[in-house]
Backbone as a chain_set.jsonl record, in Angstrom:
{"seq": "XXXXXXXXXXXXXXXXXXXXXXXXXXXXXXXXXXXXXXXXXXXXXXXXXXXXXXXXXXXXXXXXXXXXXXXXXXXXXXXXXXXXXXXXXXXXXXXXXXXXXXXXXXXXXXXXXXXXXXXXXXXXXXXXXXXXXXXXXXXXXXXXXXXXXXXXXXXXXXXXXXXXXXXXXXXXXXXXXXXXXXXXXXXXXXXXXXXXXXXXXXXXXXXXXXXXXXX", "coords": {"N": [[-13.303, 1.757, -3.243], [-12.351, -2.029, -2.972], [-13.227, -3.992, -0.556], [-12.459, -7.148, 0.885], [-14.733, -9.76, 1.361], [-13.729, -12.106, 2.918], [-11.62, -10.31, 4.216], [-12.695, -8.149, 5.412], [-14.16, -9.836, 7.337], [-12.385, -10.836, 9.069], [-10.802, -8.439, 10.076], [-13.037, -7.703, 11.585], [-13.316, -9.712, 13.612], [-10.751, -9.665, 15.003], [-11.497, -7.117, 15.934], [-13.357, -7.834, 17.62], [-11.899, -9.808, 19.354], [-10.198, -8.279, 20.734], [-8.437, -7.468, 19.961], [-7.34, -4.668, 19.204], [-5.086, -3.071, 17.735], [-3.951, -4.789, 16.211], [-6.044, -4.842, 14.196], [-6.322, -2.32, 13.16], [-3.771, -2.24, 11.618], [-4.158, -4.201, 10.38], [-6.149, -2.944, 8.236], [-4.507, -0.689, 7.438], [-2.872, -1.987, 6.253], [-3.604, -2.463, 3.76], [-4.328, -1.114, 0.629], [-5.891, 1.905, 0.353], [-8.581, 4.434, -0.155], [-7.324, 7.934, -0.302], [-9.1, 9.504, 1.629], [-10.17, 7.436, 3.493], [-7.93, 6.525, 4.806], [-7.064, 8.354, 5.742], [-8.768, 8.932, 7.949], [-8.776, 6.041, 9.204], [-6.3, 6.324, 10.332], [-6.254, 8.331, 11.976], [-8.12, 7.553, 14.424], [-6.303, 5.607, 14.934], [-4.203, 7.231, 16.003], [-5.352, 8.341, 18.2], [-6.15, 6.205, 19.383], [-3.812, 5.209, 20.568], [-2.903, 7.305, 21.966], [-5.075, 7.532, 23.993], [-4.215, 4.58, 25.088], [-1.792, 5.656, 26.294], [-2.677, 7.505, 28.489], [-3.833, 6.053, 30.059], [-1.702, 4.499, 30.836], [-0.019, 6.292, 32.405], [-1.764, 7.377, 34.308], [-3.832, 8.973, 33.648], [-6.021, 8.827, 32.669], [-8.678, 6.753, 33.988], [-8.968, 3.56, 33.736], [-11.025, 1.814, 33.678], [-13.199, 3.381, 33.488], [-12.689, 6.294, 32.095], [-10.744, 5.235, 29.964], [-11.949, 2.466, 28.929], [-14.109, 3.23, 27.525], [-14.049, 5.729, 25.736], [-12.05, 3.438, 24.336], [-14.514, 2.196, 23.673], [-15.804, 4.631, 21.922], [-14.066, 4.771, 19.872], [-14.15, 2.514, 18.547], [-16.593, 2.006, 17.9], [-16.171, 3.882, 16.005], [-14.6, 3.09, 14.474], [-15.912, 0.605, 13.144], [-18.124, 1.738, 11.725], [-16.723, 2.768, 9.859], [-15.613, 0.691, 8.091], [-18.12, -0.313, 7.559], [-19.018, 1.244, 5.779], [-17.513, 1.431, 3.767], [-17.428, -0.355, 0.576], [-18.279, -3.318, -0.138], [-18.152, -5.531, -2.669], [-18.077, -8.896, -3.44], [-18.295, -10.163, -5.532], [-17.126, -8.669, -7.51], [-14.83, -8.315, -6.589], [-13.923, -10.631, -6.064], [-13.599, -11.561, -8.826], [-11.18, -10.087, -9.907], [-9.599, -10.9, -8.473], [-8.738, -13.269, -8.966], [-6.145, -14.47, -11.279], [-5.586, -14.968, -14.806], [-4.411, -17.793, -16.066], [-2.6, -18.07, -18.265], [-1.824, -14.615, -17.813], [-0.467, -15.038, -15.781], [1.424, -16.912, -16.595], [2.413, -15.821, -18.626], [3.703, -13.559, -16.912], [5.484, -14.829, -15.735], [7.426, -14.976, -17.949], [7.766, -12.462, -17.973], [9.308, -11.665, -15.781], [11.578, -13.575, -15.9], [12.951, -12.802, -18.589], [13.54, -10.278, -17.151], [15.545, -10.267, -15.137], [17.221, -11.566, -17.044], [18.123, -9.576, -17.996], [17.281, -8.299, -20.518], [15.685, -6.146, -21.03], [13.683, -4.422, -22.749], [12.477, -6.448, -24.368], [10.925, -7.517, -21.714], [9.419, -5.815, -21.195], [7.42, -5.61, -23.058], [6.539, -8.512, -22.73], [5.144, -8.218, -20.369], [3.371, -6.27, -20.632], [1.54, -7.757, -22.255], [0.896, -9.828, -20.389], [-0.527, -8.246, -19.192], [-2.713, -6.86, -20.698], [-4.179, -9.312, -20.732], [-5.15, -9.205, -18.591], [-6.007, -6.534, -16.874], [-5.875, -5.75, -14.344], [-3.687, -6.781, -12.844], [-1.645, -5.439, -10.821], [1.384, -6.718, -9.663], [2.897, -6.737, -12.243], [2.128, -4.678, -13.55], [3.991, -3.341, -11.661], [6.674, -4.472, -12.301], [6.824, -3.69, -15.097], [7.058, -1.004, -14.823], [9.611, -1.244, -13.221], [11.458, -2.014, -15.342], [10.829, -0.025, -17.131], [11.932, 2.264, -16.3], [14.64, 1.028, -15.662], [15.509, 1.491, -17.841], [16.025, 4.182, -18.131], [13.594, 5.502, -18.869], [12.144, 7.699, -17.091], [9.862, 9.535, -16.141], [7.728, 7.869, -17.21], [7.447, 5.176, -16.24], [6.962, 5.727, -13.269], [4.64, 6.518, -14.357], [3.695, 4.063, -14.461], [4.193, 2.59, -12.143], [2.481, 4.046, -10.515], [-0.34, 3.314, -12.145], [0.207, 0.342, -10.637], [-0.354, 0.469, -7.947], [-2.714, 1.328, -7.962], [-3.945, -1.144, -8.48], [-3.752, -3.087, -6.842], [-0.986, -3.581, -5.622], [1.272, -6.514, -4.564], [3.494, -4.794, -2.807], [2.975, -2.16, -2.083], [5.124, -0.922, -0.377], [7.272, -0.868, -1.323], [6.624, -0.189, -4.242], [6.355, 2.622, -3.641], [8.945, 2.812, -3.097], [10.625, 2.636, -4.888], [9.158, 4.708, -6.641], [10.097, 6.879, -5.436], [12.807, 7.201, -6.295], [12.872, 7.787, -8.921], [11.178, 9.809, -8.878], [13.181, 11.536, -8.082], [15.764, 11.079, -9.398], [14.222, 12.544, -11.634], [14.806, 15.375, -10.427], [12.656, 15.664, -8.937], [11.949, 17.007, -6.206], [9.88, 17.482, -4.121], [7.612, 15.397, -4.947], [9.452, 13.075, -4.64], [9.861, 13.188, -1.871], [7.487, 12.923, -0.556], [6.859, 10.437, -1.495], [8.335, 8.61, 0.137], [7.914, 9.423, 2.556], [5.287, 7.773, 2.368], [5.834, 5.154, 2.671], [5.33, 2.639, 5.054], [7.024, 0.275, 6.303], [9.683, 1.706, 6.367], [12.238, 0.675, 7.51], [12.552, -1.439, 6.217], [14.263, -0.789, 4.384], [17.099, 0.004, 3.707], [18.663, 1.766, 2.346], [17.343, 4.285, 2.367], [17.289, 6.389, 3.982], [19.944, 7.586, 3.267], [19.427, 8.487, 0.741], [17.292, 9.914, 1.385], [18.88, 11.93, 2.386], [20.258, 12.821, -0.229], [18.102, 13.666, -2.008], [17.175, 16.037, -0.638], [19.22, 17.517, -0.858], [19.039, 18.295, -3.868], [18.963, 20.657, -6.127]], "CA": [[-12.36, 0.751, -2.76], [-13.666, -2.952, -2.774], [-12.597, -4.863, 0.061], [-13.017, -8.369, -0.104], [-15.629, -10.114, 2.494], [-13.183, -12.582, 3.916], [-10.686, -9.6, 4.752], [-13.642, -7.508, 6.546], [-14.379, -10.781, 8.381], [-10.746, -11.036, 9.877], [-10.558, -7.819, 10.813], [-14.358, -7.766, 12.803], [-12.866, -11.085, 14.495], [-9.956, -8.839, 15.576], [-12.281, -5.998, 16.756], [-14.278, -8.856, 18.834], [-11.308, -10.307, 20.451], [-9.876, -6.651, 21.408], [-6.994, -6.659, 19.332], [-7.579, -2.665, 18.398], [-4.121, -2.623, 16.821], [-3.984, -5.623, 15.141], [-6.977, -4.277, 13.328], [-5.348, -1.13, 12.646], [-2.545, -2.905, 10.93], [-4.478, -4.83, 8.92], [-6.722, -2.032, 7.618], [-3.817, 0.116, 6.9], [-1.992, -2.875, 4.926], [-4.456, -2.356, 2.443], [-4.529, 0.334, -0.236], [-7.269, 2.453, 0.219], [-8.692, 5.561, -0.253], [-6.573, 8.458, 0.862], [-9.559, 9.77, 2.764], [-10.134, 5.833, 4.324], [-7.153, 5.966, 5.109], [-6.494, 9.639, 6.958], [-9.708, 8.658, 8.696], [-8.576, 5.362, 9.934], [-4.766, 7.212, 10.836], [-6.565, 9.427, 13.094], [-8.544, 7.13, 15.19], [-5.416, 5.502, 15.773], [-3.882, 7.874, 16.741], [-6.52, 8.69, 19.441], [-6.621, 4.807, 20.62], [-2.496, 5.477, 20.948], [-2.936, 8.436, 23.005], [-5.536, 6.721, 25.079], [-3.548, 4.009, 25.874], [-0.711, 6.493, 27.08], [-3.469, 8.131, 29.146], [-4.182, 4.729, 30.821], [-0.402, 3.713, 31.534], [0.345, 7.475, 32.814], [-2.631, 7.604, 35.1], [-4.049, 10.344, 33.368], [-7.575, 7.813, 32.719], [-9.362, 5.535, 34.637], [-9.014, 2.05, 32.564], [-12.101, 1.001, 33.188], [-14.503, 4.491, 33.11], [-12.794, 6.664, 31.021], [-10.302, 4.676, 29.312], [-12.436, 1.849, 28.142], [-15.327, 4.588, 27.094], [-13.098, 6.003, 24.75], [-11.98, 2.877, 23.4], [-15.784, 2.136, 22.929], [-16.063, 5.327, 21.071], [-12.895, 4.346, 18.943], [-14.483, 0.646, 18.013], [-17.767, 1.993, 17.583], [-15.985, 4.697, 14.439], [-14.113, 2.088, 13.382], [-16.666, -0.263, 12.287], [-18.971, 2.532, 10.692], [-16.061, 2.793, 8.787], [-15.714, -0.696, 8.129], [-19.252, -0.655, 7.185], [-18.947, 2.319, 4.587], [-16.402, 0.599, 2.513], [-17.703, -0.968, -0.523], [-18.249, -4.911, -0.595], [-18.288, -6.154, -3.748], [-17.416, -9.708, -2.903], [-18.27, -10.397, -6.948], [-16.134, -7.674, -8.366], [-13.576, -8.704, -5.806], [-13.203, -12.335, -6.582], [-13.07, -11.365, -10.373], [-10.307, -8.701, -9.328], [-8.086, -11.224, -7.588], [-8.662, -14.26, -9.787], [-5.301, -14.291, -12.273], [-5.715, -16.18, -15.18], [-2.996, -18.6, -16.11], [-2.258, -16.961, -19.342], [-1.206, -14.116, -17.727], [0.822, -15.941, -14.594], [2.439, -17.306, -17.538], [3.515, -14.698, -19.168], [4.082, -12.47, -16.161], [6.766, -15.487, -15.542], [8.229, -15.586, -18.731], [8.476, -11.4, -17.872], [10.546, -12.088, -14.902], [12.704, -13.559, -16.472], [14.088, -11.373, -19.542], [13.734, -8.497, -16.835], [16.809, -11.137, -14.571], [18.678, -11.512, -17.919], [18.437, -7.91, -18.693], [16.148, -8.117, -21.921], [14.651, -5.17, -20.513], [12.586, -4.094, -23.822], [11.57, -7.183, -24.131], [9.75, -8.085, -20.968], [8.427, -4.488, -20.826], [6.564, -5.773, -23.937], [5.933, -9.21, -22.192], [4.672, -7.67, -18.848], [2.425, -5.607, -21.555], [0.863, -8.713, -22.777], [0.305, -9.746, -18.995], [-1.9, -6.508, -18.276], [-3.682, -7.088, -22.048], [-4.876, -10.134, -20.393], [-5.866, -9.07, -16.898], [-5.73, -5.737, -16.171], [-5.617, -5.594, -12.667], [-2.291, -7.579, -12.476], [-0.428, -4.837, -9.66], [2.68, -6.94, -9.854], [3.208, -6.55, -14.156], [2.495, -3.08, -13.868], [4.959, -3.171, -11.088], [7.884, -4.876, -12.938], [6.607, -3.538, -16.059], [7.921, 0.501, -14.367], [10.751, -1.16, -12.737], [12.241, -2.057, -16.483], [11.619, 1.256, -17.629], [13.077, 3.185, -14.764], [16.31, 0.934, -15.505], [15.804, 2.099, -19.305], [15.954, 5.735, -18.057], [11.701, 6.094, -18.684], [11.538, 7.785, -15.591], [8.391, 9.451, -16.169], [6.701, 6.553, -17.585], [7.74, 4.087, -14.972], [6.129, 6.682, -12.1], [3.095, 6.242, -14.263], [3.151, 2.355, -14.249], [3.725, 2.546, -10.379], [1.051, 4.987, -10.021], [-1.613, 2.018, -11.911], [0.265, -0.823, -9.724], [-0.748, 1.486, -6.587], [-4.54, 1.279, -8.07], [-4.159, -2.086, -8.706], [-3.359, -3.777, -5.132], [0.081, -4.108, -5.473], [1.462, -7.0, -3.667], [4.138, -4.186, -1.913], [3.27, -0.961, -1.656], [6.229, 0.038, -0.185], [8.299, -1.447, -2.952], [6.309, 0.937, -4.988], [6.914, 4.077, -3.214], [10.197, 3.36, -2.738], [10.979, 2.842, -6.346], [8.353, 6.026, -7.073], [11.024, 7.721, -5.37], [13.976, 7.331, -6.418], [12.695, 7.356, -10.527], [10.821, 11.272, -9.211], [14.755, 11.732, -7.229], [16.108, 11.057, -11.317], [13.614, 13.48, -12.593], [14.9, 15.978, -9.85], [11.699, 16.157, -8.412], [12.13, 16.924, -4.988], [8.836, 17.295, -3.035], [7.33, 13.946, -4.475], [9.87, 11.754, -4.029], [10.108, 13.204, -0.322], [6.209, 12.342, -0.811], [6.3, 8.583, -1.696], [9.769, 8.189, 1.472], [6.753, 9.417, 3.439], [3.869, 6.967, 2.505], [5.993, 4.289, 2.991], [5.067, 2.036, 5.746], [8.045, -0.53, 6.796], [10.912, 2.381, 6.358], [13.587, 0.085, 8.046], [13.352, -2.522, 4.924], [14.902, -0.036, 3.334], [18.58, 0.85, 4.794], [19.212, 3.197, 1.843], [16.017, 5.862, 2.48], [18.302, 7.59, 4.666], [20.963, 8.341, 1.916], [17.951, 8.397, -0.519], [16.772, 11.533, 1.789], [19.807, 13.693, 2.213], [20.877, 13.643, -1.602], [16.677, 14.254, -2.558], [17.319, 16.866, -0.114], [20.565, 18.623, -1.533], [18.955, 18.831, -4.902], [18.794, 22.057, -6.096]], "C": [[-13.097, -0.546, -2.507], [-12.385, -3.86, -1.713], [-13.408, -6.326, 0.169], [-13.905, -9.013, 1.535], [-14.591, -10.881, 3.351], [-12.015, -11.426, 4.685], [-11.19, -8.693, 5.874], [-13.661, -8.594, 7.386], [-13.592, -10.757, 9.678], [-11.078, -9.391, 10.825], [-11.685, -7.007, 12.212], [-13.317, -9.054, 13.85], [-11.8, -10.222, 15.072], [-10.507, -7.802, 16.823], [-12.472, -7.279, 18.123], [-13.408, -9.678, 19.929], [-10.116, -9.063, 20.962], [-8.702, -6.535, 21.411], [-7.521, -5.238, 18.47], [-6.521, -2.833, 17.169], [-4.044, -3.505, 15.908], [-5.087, -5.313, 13.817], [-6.733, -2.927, 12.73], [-4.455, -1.265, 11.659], [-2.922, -3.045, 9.585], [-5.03, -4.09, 7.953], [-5.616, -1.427, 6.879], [-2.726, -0.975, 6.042], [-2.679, -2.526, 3.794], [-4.294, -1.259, 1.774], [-5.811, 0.908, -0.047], [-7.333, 3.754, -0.01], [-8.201, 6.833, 0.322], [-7.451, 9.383, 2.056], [-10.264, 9.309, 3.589], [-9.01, 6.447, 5.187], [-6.547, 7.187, 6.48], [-7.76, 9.298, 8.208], [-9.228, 7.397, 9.977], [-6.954, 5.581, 11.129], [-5.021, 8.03, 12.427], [-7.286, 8.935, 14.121], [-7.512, 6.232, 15.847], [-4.783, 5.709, 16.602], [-4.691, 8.154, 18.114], [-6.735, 7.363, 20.213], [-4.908, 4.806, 21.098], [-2.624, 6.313, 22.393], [-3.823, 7.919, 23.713], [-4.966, 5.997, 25.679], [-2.163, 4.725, 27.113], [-1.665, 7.22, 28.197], [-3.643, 7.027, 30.404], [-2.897, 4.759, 31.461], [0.08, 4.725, 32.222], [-0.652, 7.96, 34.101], [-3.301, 8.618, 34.624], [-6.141, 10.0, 33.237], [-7.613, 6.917, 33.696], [-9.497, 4.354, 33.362], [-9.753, 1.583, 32.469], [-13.502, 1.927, 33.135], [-14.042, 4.913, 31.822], [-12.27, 6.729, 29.294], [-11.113, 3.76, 27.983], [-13.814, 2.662, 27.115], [-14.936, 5.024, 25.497], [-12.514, 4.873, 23.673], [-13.305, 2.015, 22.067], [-16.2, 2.558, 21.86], [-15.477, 4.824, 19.373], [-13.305, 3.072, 17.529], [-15.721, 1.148, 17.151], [-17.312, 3.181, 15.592], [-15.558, 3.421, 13.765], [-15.047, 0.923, 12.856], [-17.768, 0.412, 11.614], [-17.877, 2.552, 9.723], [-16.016, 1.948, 7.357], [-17.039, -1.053, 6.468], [-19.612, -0.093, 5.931], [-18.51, 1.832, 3.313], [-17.083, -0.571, 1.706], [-17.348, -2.338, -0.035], [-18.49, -5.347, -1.244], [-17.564, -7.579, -3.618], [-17.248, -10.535, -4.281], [-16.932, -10.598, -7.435], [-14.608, -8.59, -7.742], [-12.607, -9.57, -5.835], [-12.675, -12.299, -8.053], [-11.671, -10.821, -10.429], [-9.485, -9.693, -9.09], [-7.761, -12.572, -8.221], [-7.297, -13.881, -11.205], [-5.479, -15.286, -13.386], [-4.428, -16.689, -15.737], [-2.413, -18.248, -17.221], [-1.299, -15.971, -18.678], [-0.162, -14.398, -16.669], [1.756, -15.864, -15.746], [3.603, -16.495, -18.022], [4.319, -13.367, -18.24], [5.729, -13.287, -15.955], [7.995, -14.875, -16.167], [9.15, -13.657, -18.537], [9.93, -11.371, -16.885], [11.688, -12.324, -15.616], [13.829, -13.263, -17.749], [14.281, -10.169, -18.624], [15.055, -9.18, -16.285], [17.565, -11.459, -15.875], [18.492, -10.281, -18.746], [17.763, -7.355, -19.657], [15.204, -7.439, -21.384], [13.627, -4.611, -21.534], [11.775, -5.094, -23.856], [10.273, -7.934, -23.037], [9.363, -6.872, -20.736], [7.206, -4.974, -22.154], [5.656, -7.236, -23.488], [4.576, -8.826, -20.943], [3.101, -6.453, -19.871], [1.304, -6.471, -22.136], [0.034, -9.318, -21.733], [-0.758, -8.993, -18.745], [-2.954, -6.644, -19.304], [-4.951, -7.985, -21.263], [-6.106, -10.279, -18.923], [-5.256, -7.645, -16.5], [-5.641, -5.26, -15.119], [-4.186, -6.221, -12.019], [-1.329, -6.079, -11.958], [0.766, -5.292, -10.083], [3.401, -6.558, -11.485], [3.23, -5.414, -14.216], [3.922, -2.634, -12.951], [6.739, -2.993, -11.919], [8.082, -4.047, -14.388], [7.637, -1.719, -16.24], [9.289, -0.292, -13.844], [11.851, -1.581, -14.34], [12.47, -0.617, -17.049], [11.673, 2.722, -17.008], [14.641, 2.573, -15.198], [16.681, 0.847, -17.152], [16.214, 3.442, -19.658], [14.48, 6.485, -18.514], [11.41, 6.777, -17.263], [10.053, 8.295, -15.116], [7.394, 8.351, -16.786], [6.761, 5.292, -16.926], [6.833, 4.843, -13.936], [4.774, 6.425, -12.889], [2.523, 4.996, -14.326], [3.525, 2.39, -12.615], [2.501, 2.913, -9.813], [-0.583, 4.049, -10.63], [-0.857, 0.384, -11.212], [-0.494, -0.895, -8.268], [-2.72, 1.143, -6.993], [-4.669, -0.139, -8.197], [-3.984, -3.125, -7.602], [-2.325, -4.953, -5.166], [0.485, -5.181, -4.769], [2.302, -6.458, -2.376], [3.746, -2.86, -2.228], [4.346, -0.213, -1.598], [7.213, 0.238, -0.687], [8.168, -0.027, -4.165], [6.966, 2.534, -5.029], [8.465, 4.151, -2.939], [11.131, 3.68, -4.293], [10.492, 4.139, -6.959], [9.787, 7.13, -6.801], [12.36, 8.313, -5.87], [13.915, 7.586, -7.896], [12.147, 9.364, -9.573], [12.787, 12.046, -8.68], [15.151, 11.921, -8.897], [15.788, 12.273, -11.948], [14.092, 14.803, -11.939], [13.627, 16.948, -8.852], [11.429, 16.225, -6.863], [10.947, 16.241, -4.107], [8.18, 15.997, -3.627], [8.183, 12.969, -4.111], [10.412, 11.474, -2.648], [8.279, 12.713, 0.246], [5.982, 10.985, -0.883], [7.297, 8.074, -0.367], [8.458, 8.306, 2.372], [6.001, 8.037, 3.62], [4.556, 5.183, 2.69], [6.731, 4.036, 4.618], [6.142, 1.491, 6.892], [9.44, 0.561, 6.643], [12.174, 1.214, 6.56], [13.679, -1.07, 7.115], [14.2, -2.133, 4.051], [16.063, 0.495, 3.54], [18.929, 1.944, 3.951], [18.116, 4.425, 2.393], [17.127, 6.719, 3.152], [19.236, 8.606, 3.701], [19.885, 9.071, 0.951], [17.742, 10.286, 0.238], [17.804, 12.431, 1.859], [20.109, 13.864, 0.781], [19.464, 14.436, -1.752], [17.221, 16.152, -1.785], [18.525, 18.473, -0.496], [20.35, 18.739, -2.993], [18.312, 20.028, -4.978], [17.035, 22.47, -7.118]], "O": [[-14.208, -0.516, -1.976], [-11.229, -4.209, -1.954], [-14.527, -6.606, -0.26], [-13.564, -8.616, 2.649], [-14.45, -10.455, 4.497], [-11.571, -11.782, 5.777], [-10.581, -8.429, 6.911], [-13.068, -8.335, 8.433], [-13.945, -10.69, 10.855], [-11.494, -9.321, 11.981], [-11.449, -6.27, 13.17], [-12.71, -8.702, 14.861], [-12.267, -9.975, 16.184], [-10.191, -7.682, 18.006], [-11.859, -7.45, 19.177], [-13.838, -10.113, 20.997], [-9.17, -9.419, 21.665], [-7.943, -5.949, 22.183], [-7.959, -5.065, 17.333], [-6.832, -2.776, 15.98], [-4.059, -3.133, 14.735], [-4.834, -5.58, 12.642], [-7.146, -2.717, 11.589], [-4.361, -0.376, 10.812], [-2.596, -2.62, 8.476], [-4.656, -4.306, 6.8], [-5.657, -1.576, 5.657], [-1.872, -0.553, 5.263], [-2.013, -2.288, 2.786], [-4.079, -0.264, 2.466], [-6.81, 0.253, -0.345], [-6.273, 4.374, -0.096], [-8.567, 7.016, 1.483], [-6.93, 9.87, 3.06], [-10.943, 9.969, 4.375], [-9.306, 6.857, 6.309], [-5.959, 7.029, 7.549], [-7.459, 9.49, 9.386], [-9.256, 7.581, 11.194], [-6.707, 5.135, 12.249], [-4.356, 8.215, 13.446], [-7.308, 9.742, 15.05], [-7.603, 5.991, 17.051], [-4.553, 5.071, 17.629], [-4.015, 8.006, 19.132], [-7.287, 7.275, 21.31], [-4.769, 4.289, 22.207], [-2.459, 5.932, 23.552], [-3.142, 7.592, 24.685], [-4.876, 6.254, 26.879], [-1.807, 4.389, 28.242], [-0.878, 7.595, 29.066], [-3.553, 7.349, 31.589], [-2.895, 5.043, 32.659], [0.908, 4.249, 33.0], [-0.275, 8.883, 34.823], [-3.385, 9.459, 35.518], [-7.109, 10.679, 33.58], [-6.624, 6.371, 34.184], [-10.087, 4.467, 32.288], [-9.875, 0.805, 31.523], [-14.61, 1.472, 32.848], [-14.443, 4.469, 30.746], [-12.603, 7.316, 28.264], [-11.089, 3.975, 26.771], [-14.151, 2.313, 25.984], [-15.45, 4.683, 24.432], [-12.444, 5.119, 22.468], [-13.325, 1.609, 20.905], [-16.728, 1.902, 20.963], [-16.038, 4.624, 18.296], [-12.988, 2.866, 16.357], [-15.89, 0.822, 15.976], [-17.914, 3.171, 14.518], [-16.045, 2.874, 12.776], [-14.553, 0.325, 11.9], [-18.439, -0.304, 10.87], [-18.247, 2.298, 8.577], [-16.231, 2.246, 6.182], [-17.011, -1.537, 5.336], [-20.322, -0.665, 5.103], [-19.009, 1.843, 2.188], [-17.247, -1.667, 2.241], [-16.233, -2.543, 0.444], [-19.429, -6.063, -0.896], [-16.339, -7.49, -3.687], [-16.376, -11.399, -4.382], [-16.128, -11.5, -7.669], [-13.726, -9.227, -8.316], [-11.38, -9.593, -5.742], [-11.635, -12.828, -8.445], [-10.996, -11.391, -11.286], [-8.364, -9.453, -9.536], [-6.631, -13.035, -8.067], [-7.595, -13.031, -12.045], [-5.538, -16.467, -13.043], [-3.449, -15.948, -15.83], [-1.228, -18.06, -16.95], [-0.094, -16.195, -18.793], [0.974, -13.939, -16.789], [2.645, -15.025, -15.896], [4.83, -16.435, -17.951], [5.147, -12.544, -18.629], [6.814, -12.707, -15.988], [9.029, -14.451, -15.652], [10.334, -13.396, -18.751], [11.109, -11.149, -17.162], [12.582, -11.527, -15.901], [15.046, -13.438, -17.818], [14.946, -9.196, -18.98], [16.004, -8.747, -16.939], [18.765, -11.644, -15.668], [18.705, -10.125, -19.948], [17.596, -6.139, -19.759], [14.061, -7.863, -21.211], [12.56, -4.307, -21.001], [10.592, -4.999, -23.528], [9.244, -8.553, -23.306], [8.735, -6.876, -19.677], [6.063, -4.545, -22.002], [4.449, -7.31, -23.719], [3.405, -9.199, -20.87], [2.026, -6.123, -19.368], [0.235, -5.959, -22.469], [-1.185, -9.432, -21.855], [-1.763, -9.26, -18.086], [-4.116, -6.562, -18.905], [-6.136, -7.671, -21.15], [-7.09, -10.899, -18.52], [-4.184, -7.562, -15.9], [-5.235, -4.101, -15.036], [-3.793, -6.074, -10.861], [-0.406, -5.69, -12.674], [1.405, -4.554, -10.834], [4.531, -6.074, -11.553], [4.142, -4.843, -14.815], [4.753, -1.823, -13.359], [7.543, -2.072, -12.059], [9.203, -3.766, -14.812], [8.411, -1.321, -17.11], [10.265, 0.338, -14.251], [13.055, -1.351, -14.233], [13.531, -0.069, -17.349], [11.46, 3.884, -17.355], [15.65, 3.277, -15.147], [17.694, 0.36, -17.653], [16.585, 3.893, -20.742], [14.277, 7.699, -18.513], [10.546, 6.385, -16.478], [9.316, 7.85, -14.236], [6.187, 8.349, -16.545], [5.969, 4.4, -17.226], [5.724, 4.315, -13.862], [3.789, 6.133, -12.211], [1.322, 4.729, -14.281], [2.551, 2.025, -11.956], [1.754, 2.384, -8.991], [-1.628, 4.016, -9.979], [-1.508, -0.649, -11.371], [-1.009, -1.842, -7.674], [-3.63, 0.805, -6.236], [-5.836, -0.451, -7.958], [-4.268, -4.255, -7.999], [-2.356, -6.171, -4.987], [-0.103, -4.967, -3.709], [2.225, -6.993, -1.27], [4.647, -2.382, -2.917], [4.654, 0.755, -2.292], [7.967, 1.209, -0.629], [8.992, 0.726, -4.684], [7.61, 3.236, -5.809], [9.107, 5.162, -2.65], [11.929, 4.557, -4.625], [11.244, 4.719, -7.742], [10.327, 7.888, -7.608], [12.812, 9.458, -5.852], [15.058, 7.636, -8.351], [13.021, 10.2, -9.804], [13.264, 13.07, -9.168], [14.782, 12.923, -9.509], [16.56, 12.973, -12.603], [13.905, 15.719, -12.74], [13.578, 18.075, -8.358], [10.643, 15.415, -6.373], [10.892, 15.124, -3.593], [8.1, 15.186, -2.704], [7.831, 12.059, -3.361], [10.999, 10.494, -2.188], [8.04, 12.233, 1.354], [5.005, 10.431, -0.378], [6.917, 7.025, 0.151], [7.998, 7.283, 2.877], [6.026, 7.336, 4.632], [3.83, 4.197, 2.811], [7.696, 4.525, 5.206], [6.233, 1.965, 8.025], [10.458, -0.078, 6.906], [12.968, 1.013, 5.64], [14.723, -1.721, 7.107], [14.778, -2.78, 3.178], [16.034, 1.725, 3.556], [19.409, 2.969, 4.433], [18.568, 5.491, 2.811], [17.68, 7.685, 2.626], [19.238, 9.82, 3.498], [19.831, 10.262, 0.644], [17.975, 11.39, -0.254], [17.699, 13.589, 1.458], [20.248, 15.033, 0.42], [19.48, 15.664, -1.661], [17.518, 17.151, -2.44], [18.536, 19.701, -0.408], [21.295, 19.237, -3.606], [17.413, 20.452, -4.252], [16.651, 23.634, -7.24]]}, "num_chains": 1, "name": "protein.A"}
């Protein structure tokens, strides 16, 4: 996973002014590794339950409270520290070149007047140019999901997801509803999971009882 130097920066500057959660946040905005990511899940959890320990009387806030959050700070920046910095790779990685902007545009818009073959072939030309373009692979599955590709859309989500999507949860929510199609129950109760913001989403709810009543 390469995180990029100014994004570590931010979230040390966080640590140092003793926003915990805010640093929590930000970490877990990011795509990362899913065993980054259960790692950083679980120290949360544990600076959560501390704080409830504190407001419940159950700790002392300033022995065994702050102690604990010591511990907490002190994993979380080995973590931190673990995680690949390629600040190179990184910049190469996030640099788009105008070529493909271009053409990611020109995808947009045959996918908004429906010329769904065609900007699956645009959005193809996009990725030629810069393979790391997240969003193209994005749009690129959401055309053919509304071609009826449902397995081949799930596998352009699945390199948008490696590619550092601009939404995530966009992803998984679309993942879902294209494995929902295929009648695939347990992932697309799998991607309802991994997403983040739930409440952008007013359908998930519906989304989960049909997934749920398939046979």
């Amino acid at each position: 996973m390469v995180l990029t130097s100014l994004t570590t920066k931010q979230i040390r500057e966080m640590v140092g002014k003793g926003d915990i959660e805010g640093a929590f946040s930000k970490l877990l905005s990011i795509p990362l590794d899913a065993g980054v990511q259960n790692e950083i899940i679980l120290l949360q959890s544990r600076f959560n339950l501390n704080n409830i320990h504190i407001r419940k009387g159950f700790a002392d806030p300033i022995k065994e409270g702050q102690i604990e959050v010591n511990k907490i700070v002190d994993s979380l920046l080995k973590i931190l520290n673990n995680i690949t910095i390629d600040s190179e790779t990184a910049e190469k990685e996030t640099t788009i070149p105008d070529a493909a902007k271009d053409l990611y545009s020109v995808g947009l818009a045959l996918y908004r007047s429906d010329e769904l073959e065609k900007a699956v072939e645009v959005f193809t030309r996009a990725i030629g140019i810069y393979n790391h373009y997240g969003d193209a692979y994005f749009f690129r599955a959401i055309c053919k999901a509304d071609m009826g590709l449902f397995a081949k859309a799930i596998n352009d989500y699945g390199r948008a997801l490696e590619k550092n999507v601009t939404s995530p949860d966009d992803v998984f929510n679309h993942m879902a509803i294209c494995y929902y199609r295929l009648g695939d129950k347990e992932n697309a109760l799998r991607c309802i999971e991994k997403i983040k913001t739930p409440l952008q989403f007013p359908h998930l709810h519906e989304l989960r009882i049909q997934i749920f009543n398939l046979k």
